[in-house]
Each structure stands twice: as C-alpha cells, then as structure tokens.
N, C-alpha and C positions, 0 to 999 in steps of 0.2 A: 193392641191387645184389649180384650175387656175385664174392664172394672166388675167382679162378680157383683158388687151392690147393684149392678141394673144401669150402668151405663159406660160409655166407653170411656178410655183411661186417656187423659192426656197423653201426649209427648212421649209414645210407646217408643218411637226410635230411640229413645234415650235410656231403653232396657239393657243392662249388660249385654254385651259381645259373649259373655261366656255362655249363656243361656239364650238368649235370642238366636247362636246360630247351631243350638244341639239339633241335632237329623230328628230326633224323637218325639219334639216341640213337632204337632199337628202344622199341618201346611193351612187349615181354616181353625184358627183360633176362635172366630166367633161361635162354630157350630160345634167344636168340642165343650165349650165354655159352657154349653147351652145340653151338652149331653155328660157333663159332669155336673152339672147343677139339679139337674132332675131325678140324678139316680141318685146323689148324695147328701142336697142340700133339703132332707125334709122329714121331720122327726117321725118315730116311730113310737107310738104308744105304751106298749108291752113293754118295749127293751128300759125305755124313762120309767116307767113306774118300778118296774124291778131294781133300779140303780135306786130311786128314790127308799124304797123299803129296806133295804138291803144297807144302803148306807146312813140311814138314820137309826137303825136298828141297832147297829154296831157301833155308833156313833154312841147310842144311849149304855152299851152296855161297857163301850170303853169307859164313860162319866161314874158309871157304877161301878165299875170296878177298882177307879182309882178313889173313891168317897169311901169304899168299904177296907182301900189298903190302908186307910190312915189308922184303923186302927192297931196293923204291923209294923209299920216304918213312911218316916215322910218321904226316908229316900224311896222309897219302894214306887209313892205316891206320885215323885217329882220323873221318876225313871217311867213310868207308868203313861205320864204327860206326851213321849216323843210317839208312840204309836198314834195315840188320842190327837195328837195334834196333829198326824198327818190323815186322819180322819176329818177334821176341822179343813185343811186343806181339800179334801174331796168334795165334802158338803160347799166349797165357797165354789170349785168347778160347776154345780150342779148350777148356784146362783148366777154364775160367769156364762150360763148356757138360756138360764132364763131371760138372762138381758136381749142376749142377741134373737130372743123369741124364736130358737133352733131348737127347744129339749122336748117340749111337748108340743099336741096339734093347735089345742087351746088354748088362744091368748089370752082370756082372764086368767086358767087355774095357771100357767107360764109363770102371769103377775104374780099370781098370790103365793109361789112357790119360792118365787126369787125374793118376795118379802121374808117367808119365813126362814128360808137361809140364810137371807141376806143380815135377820135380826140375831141367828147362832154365832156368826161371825164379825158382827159390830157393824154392820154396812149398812148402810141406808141406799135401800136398793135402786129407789127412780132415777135419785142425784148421781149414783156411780154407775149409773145406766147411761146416762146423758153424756157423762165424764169418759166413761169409754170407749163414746161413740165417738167421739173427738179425737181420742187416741186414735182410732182404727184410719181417719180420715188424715190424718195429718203426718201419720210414723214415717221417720225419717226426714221431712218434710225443715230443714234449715231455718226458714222462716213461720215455721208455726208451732216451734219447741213450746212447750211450757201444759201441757194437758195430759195428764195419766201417764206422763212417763219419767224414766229418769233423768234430769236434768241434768244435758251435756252442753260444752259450749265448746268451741274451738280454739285452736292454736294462736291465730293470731286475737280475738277474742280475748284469751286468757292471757299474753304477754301486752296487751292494750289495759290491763286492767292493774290498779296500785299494789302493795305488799299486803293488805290487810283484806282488800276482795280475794286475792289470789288462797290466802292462807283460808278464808271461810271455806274458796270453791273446793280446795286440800282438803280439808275437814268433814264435807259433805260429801267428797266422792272416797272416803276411807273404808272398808272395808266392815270396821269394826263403828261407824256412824250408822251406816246403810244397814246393816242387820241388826244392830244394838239398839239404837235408839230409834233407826225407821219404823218399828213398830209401835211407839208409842204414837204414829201420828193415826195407826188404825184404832189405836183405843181411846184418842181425846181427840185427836185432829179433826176426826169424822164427827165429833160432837158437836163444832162450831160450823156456823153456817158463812157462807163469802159474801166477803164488802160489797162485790158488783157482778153482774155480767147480767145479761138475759138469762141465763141456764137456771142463774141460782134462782131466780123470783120464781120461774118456773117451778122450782124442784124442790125449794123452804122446806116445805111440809115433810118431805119423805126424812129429812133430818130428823125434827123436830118429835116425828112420829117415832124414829128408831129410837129415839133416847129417851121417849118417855118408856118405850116398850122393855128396854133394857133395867130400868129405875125399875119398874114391876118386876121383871125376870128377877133381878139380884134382891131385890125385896124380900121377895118371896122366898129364896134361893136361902135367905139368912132367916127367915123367921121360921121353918121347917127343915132344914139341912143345920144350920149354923155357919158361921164365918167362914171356917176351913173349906168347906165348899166353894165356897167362891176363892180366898186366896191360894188352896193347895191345891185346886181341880182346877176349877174352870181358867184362871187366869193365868197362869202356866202353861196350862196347851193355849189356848189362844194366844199368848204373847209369842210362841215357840212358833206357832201357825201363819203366824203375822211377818215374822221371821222367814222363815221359809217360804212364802210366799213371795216376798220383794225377793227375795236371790233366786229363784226362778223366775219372775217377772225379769228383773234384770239380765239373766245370762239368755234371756229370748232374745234381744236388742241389745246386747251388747256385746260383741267381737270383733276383732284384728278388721274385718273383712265386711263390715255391717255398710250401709245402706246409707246415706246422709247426701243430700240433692238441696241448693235454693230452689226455690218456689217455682219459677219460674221452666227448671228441667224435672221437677218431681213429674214421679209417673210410681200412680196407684200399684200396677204387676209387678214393677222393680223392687217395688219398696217393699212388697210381701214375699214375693221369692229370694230376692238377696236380704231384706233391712230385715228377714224373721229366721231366726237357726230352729234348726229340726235337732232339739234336744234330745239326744239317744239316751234313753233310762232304762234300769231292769225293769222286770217286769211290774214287779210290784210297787213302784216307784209311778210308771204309766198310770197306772190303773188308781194311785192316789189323787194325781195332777189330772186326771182326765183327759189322757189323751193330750196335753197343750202343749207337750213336747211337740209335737207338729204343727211348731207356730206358723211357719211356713203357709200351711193348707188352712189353715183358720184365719189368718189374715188375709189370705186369698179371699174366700169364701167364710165369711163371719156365719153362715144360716145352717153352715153344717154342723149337725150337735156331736157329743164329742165320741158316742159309741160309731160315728160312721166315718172320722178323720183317719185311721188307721188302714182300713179300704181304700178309702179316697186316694190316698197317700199309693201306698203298693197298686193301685192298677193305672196311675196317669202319671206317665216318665215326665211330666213336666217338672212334679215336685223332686224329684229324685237330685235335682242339679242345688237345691238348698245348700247353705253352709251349714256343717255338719258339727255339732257340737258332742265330745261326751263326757260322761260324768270326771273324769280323772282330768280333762280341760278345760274343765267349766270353774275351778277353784281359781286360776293363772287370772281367768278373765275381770276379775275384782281389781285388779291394777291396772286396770284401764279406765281414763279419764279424759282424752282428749280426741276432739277430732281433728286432723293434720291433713288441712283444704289442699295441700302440695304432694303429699304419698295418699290420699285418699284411704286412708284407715284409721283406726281407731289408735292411739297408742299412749302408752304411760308418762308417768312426768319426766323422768329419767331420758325420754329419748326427745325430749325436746333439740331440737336442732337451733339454737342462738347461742348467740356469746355471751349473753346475759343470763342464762337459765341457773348459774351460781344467783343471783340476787329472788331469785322465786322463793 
C-alpha cells in the first residue's frame, strides 16, 4: 500500500485481514492512491478564503457578544462561552489545515494564517507543526509513543510498574484529569519551551514569539476592554475550547479496536484506516471540528484540506471499512486506558486479567 506522504509504506502485509481482503479495496493501490490524491489532495481558494471570513467573522461577533452580556448576567456571559468556544475550536481546524500546508495554494499566506490562528488559540504554530508532524509519522507506532498524542502504555507495562507509577498513570488517564486540567497544559504548557530534541532548537522562536504576542493581546485587551474581558470572555471559551479539543483529539485514537503495532510490524495504511475512527457528528458539530471526524481520510492523506475530506471519504470504499465511532460511544471510550498486547485492544483497568490487579 502506499504511504499518501509520497512513498511506500512498510510492511503493508501486516494491514488487517479485515480491510486488506474487502472486494472494494482497488486491485492497483498505487494507481488509485495516485487518482485520489490529485482529485482531493489540493486546496481550493475560494472555498479557504470563505471558511476564513466566515469564521472569524463570527468568531468576532461571538467575543462581542459575550463582552456586551456582561452587562445582563455573568451567567449569561459564561453560557454564552460554549458556542464561542466551539468557534475557538473551528478557528484551531483552519490552523490544524495551515500546518499540514492543505488550506490554501500559498505557502507563505498558509504560514502566516496558521500564525494568526494559531496566536487566538495559544498555539505557537511552527513548534506544533513540527510536533504534529511526528504524531502523523508515528500513530500507533509502540515504540515511538510520546509525541502529540495521548500517552498510552501497555498491559504488561503497567503491571511491570510500582504502586505509585501505576496510581500517577490512574490519574492521568482519568477522565476528569484529561479534560480538567489537560487544558491548562494549552494555556501555560505551550509557554515553556523543551530541555532537548533538535525540533525544539529548531522551533524556540515560534514559542517565544507566541507569548510575547499573547502579552500584547491581553495587554491591550485590559487597557481598552478591562479585566472581565479577558477573565469572563476570552478565558472561558478558550479553556472550554482546549477542553474539547483533547476529547476529540482523544476519541480519534482512542477505542476498543484502535491500531497499536512494534516498530518493526508498523505499517503507515494500517495505522490510518484502523489506528483513526471516523467520528460520526451532526451536522453542526462537523462543520465546527472541520471535518476531522474523518480521522481516518486525514491521517491517510494529511494534504487534503478539510472542505474536501467529506468527498474524499463518500466516493473511495476504501475508507468506508474505518471504526466507526458515534457521539452516544464516544463518552464509554474515556475509560479506556490500556493496551492488552494478548486481546490486541484497548481496554480499562477493571479488565485487567491478573491475579494481582486487586494490589493496582
């Protein structure tokens, strides 16, 4: 099978049996690859600039609208926050499109798009461009956990490990850590820059730069709005935003049924059509996430932006064989925490199979 990034995928024999023998799967994978790339994978102008206007527009007039309830009620103000915020969520799609240089034709204005999203949303956009990029290369990938994604470990892993690592990895994979306080890591985490890697020396600046630009924003935001702007507007939906964001980043890569391969049997196709669920959202729900319910066709192919994933998706039965997620299943999936190298699924703490799992 091929690797849509432009070259061939490892160790395609090791693509599930359930999908590698559907009738539907093209009998020349390389020449379909090759005629779903050209007709999907390449931005359109018109339709990017209208999502851009359209949702900053609305973007601005939610911010206004919740600055001008405060003078009715804070509740008003706070209730006001979950639409605004899943507008906050749109706008970080548009940035999530700029990365992978699929939204527009032009790579400079791409860049300078994905900066300025990336600065409504606290993101410093080169570094979590890089950071992404890794995620996309690695998902599922056993031996290359630890980059943009949720930190899973295994069965025996987890029972290899003392009562005080175990009780941390408990705390961290909870339900109410991961949405609660996951988001404070978008609003300070992203302020500091990392001890090591190449990436980071690399990418310093786009930190450095977000957070002076941020210091300006709220700056100004207090010396012409006043405080309540910033604690009863803006920081409320963005933390709500932040929120919702990791539990939909999580329920993409995480279920019963997910994807997890050592290094050595990983294969690029597998990991995107089985390790990505095809989140089924209403409608208005798609169109805030952008489309990324079809993690599936986006992990496949990262270049296709997100007005063409929908397309993509409905005319190539390849993606059709996805696990299928929907919204009334996607709450269940929060209790999952482990991979189980022996039943090859994801499953909770509770179904640990030892005789020891009373001392966890």
């Amino acid at each position: 099978m091929l690797n849509p990034q432009g070259s061939l995928a490892r160790n395609s024999k090791h693509l599930s049996p359930v999908i590698a023998s559907q009738p539907s799967v093209p009998l020349d994978p390389l020449a379909e690859t090759r005629v779903i790339l050209s007709t999907h994978a390449k931005p359109h102008a018109t339709r990017a600039i209208v999502q851009v206007i359209t949702v900053l527009a609305l973007l601005f007039a939610a911010f206004s609208l919740m600055y001008i309830s405060l003078e009715l009620s804070v509740v008003v103000t706070l209730a006001l926050a979950i639409p605004t915020a899943g507008l906050l969520v749109r706008t970080f799609a548009l940035m999530h499109d700029c990365a992978h240089g699929s939204f527009l034709p032009w790579r400079r204005i791409n860049s300078a798009l994905g900066v300025a999203t990336g600065l409504l949303t606290w993101t410093p956009f080169a570094y979590w461009r890089s950071e992404h990029t890794l995620h996309h290369s690695a998902s599922g990938d056993l031996d290359r956990r630890g980059v943009g994604s949720i930190h899973t470990i295994t069965v025996r892993e987890y029972l290899a490990r003392g009562k005080m690592a175990r009780l941390r990895y408990r705390i961290y994979r909870h339900p109410a850590f991961l949405l609660g306080l996951g988001p404070l890591y978008i609003l300070f985490g992203q302020r500091l820059t990392p001890k090591k890697g190449v990436m980071a020396d690399r990418r310093i600046g786009s930190i450095w730069a977000t957070n002076a630009a941020i210091v300006c924003l709220l700056t100004a935001a207090w010396i012409f709005l006043g405080p309540k702007s910033i604690f009863l507007v803006y920081l409320p939906s963005l933390y709500l935003a932040a929120s919702l964001g990791i539990g939909l980043f999580y329920i993409q890569h995480q279920f019963e049924e997910a994807y997890w391969e050592p290094h050595a049997t990983w294969d690029f196709t597998a990991a995107a059509l089985e390790g990505s669920s095809h989140f089924k959202l209403p409608r208005i729900l798609r169109w805030c996430t952008g489309n990324i319910g079809l993690h599936h066709v986006h992990h496949w192919a990262p270049r296709i932006p997100n007005y063409r994933l929908q397309t993509c998706h409905d005319e190539n039965p390849i993606f059709h064989r996805a696990p299928v997620v929907t919204l009334s299943r996607s709450f269940g999936l929060f209790q999952l925490a482990l991979w189980d190298e022996d039943r090859r699924r994801l499953i909770r703490f509770n179904e640990i199979r030892t005789p020891t799992r009373c001392s966890a």
